[in-house]
N, CA, C and O atoms as a Tinker XYZ file with bonds, in Angstrom:
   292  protein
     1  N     24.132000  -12.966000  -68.382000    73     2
     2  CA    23.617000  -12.206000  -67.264000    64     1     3
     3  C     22.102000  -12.160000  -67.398000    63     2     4     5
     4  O     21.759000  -11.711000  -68.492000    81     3
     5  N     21.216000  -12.457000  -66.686000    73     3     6
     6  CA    19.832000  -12.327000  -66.474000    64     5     7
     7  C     19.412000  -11.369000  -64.589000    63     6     8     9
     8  O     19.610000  -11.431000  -63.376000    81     7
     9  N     18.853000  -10.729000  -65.501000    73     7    10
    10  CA    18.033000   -9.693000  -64.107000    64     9    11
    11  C     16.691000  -10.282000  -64.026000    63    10    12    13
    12  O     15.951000  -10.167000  -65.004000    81    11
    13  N     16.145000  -11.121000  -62.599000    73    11    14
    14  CA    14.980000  -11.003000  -61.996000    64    13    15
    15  C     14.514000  -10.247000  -60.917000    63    14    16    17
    16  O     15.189000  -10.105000  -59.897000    81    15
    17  N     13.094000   -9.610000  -61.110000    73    15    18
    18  CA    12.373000   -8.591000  -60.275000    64    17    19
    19  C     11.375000   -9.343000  -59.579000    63    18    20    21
    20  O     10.631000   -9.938000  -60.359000    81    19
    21  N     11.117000   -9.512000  -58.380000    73    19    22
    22  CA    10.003000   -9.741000  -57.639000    64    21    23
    23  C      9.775000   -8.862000  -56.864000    63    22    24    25
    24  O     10.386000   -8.645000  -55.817000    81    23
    25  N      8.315000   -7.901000  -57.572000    73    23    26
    26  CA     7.867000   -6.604000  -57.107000    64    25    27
    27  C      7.475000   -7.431000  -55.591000    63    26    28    29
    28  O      8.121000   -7.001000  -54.636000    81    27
    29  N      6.663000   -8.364000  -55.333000    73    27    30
    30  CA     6.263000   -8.794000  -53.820000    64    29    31
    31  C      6.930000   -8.199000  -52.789000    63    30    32    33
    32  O      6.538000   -7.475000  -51.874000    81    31
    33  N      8.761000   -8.925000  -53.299000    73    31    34
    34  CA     9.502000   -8.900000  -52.013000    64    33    35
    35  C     10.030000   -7.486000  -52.630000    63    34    36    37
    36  O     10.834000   -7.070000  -51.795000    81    35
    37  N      9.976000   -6.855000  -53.359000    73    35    38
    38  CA    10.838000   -5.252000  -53.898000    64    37    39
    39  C     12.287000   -5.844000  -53.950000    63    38    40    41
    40  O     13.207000   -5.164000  -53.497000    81    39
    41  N     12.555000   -7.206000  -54.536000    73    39    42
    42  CA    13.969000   -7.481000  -54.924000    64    41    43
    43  C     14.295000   -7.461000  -55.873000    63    42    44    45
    44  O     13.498000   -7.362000  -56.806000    81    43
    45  N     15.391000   -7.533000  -56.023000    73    43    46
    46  CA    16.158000   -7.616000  -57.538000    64    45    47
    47  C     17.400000   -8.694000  -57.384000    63    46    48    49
    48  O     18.184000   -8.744000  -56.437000    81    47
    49  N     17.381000   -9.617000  -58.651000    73    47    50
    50  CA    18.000000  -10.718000  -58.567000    64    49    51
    51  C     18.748000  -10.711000  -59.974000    63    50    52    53
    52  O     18.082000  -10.851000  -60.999000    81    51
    53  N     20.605000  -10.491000  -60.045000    73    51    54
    54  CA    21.292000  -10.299000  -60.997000    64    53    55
    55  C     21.992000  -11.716000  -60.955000    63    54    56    57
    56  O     22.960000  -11.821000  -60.203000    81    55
    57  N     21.579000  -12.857000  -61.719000    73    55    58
    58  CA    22.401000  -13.856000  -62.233000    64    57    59
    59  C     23.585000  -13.611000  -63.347000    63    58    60    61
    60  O     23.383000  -13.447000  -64.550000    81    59
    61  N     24.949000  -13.623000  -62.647000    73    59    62
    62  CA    26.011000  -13.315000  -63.384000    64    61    63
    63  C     26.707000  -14.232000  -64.278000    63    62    64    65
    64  O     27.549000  -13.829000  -65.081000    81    63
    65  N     26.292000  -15.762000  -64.127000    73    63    66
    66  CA    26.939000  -16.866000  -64.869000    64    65    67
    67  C     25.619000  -17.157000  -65.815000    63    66    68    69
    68  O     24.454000  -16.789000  -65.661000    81    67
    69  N     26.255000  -17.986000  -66.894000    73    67    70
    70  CA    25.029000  -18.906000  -67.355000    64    69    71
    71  C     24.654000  -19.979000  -67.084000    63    70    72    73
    72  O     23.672000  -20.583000  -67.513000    81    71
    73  N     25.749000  -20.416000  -66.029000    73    71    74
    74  CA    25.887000  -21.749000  -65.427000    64    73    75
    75  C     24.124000  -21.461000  -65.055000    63    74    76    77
    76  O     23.509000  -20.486000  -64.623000    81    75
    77  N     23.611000  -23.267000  -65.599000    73    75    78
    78  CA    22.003000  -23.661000  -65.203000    64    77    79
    79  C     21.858000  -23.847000  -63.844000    63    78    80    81
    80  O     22.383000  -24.720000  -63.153000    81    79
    81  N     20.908000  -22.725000  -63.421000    73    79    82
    82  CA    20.009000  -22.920000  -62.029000    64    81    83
    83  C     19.843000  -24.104000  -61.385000    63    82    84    85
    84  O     18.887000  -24.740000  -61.829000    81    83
    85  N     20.484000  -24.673000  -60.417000    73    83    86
    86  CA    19.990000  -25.876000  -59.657000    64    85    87
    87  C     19.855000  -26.309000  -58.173000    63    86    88    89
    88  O     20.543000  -25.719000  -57.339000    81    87
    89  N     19.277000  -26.992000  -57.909000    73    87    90
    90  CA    19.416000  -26.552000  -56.521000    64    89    91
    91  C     20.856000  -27.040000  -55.634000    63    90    92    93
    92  O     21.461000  -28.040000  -56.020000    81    91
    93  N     21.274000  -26.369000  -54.600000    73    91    94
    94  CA    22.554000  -26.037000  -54.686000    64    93    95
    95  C     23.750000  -26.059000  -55.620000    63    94    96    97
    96  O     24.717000  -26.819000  -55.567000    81    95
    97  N     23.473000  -24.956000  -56.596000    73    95    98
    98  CA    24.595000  -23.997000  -57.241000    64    97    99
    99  C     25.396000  -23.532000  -56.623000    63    98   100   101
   100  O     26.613000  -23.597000  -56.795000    81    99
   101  N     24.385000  -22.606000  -55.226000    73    99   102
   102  CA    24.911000  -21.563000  -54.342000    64   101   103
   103  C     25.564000  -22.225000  -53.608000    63   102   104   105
   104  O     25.092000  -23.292000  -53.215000    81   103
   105  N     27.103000  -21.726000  -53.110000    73   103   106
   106  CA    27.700000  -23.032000  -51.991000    64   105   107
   107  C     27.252000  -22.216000  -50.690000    63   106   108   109
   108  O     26.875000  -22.683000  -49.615000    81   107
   109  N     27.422000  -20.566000  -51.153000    73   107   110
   110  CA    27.818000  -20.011000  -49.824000    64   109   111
   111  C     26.947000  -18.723000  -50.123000    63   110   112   113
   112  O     26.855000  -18.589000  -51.343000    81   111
   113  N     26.236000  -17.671000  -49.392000    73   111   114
   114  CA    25.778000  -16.343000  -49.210000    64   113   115
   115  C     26.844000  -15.459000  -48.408000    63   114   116   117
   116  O     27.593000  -15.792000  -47.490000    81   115
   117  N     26.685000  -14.320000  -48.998000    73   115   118
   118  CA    27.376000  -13.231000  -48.557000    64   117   119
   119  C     26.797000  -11.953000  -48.008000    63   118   120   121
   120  O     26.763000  -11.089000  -48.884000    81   119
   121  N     26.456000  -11.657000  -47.154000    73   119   122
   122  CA    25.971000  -10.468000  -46.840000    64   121   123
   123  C     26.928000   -9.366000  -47.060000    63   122   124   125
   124  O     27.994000   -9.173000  -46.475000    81   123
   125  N     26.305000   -8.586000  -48.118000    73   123   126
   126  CA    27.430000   -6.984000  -48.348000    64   125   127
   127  C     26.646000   -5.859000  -47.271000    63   126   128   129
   128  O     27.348000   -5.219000  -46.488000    81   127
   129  N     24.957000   -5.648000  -47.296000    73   127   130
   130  CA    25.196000   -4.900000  -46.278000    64   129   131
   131  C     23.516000   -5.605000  -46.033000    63   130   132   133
   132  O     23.213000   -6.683000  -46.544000    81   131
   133  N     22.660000   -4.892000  -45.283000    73   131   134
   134  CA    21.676000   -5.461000  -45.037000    64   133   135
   135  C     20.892000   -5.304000  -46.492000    63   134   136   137
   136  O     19.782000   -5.760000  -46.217000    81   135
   137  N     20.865000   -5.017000  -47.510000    73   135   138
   138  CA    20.288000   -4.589000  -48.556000    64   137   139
   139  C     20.822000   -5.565000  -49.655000    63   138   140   141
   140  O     19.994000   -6.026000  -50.440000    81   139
   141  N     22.545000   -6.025000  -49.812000    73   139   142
   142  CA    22.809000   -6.739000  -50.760000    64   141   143
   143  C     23.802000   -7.959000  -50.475000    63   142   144   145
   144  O     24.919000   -7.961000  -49.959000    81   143
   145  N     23.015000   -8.995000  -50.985000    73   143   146
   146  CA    23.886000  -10.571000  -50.885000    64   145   147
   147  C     24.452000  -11.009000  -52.023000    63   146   148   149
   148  O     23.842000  -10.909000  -53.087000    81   147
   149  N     25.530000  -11.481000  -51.960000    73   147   150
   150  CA    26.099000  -12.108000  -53.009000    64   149   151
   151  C     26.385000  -13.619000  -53.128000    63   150   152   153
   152  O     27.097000  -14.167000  -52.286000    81   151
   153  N     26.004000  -14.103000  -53.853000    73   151   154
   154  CA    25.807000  -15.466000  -53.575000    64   153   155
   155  C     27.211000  -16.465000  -54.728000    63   154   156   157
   156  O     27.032000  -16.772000  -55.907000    81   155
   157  N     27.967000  -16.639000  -54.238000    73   155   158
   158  CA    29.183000  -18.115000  -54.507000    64   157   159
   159  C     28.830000  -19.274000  -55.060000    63   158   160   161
   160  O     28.166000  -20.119000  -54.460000    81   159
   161  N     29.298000  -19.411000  -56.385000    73   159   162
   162  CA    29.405000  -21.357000  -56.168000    64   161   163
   163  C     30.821000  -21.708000  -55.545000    63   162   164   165
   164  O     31.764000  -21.020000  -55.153000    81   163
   165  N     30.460000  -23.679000  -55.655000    73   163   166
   166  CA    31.655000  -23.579000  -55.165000    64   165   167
   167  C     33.175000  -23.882000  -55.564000    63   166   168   169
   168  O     34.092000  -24.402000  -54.928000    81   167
   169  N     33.075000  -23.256000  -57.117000    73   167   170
   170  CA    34.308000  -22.885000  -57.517000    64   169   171
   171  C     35.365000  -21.949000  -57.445000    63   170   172   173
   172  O     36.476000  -21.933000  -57.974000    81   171
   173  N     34.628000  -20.961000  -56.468000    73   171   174
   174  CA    34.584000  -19.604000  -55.982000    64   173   175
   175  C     34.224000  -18.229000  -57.370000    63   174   176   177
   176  O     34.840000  -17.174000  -57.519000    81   175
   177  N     33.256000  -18.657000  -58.045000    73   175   178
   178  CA    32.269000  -18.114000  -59.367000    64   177   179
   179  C     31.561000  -17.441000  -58.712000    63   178   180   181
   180  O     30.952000  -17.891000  -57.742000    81   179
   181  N     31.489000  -16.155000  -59.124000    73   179   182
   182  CA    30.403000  -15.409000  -58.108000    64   181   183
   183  C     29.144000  -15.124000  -59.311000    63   182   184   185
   184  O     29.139000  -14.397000  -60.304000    81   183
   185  N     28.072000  -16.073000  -58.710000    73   183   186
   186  CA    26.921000  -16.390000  -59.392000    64   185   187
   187  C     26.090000  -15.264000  -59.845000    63   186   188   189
   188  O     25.974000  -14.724000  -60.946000    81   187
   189  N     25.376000  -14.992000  -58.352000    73   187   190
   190  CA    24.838000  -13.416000  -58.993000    64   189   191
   191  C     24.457000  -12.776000  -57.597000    63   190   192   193
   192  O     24.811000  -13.352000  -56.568000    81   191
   193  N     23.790000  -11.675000  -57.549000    73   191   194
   194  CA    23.998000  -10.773000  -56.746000    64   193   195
   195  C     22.465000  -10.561000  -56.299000    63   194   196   197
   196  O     21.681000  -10.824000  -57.211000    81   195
   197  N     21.892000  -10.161000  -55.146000    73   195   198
   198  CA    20.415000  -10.487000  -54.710000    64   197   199
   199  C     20.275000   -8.346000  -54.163000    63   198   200   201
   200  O     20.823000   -7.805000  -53.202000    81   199
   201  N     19.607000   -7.871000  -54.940000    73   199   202
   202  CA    19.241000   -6.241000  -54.479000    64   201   203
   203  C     17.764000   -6.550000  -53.595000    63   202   204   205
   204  O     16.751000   -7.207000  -53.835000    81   203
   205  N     18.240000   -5.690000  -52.436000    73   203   206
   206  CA    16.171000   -6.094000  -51.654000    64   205   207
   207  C     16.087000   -4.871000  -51.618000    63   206   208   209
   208  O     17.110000   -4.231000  -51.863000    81   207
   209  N     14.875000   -4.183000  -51.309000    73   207   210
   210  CA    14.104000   -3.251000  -51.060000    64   209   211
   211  C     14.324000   -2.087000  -51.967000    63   210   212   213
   212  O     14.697000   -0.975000  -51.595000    81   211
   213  N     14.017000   -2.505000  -53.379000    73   211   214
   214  CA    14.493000   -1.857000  -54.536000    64   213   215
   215  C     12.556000   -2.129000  -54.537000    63   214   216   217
   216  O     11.846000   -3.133000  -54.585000    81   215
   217  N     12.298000   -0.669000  -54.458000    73   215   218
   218  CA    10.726000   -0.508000  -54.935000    64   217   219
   219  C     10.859000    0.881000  -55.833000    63   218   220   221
   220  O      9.821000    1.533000  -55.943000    81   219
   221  N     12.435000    1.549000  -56.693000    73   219   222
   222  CA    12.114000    2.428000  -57.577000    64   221   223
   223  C     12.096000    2.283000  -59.037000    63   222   224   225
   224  O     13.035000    2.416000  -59.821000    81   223
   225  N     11.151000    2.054000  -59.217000    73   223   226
   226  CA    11.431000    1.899000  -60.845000    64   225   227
   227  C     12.133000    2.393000  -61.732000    63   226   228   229
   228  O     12.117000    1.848000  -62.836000    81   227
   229  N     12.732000    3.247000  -61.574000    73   227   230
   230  CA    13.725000    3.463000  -62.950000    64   229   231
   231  C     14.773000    2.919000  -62.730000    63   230   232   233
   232  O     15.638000    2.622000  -63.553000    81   231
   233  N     14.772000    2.681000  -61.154000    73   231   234
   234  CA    16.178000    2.059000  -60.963000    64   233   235
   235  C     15.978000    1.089000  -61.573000    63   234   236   237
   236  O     16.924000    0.943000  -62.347000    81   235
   237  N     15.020000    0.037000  -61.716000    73   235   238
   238  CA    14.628000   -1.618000  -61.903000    64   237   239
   239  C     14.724000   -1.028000  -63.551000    63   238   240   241
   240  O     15.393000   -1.928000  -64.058000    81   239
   241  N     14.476000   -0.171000  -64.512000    73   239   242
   242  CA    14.782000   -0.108000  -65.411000    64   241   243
   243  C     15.742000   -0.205000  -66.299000    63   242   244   245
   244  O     15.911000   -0.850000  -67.334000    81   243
   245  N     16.723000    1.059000  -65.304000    73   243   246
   246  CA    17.811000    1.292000  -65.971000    64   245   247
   247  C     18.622000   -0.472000  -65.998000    63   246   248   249
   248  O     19.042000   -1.090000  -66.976000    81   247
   249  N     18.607000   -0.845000  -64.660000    73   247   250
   250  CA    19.439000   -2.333000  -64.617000    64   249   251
   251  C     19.034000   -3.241000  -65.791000    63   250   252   253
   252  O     19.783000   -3.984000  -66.425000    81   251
   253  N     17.501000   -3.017000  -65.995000    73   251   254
   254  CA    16.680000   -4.262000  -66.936000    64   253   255
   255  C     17.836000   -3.675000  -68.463000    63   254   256   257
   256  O     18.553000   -4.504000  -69.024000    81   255
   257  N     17.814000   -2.519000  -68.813000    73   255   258
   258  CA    18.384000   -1.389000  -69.572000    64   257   259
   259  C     20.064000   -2.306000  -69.870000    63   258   260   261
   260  O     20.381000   -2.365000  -71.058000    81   259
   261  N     20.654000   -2.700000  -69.262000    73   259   262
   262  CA    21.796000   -2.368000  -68.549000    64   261   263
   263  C     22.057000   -4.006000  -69.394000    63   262   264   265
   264  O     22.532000   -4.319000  -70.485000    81   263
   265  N     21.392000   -4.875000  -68.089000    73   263   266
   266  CA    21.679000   -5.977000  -68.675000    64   265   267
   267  C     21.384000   -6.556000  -70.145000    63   266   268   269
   268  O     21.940000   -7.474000  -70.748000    81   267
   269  N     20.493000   -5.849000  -70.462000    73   267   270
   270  CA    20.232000   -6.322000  -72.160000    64   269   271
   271  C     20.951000   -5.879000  -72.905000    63   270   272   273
   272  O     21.127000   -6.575000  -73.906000    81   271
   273  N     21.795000   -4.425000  -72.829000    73   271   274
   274  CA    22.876000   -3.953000  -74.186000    64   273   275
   275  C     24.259000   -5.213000  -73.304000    63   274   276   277
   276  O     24.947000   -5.462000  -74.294000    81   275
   277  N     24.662000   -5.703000  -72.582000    73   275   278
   278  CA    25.531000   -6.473000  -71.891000    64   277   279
   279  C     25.493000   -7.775000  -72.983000    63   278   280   281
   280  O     26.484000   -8.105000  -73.635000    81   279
   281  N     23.934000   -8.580000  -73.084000    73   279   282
   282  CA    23.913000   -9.484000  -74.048000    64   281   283
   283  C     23.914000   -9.190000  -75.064000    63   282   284   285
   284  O     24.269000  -10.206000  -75.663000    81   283
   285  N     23.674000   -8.091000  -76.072000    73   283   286
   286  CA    24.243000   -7.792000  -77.134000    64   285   287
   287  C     25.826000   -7.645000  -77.323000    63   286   288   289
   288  O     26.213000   -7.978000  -78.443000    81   287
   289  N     26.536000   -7.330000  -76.681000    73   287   290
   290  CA    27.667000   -7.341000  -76.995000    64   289   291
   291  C     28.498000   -8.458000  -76.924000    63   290   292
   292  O     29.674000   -8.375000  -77.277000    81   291
């Protein structure tokens, strides 16, 4: 699991596989609501998950928080 932040766009980007980044990984996007997409390969692997208009920081913490005790275990 890897969490990316791009303060620019106030997103947050949760890669759920380790499967390597390439271009089309993603087969398909999902809109959950206007705020969160979930993005498919096409094994039906749900890759990782796209947070927008996340401009609070502790939230962006706790997740950063979150995903790192995840790779320890």
């Amino acid at each position: 699991m890897k969490l990316e932040y791009d303060p620019v766009a106030k997103a947050v980007y949760i890669r759920l596989t380790d499967a390597v980044p390439y271009f089309g990984i993603v087969d398909r996007s999902q809109e959950i609501t206007n705020e969160v997409v979930v993005d498919w390969m096409k094994d039906g692997t749900l890759y990782g998950i796209e947070v927008l208009c996340v401009d609070d920081k502790p939230v962006i913490e706790e997740l950063s928080a979150f995903t790192t005790d995840r790779e320890k275990s």
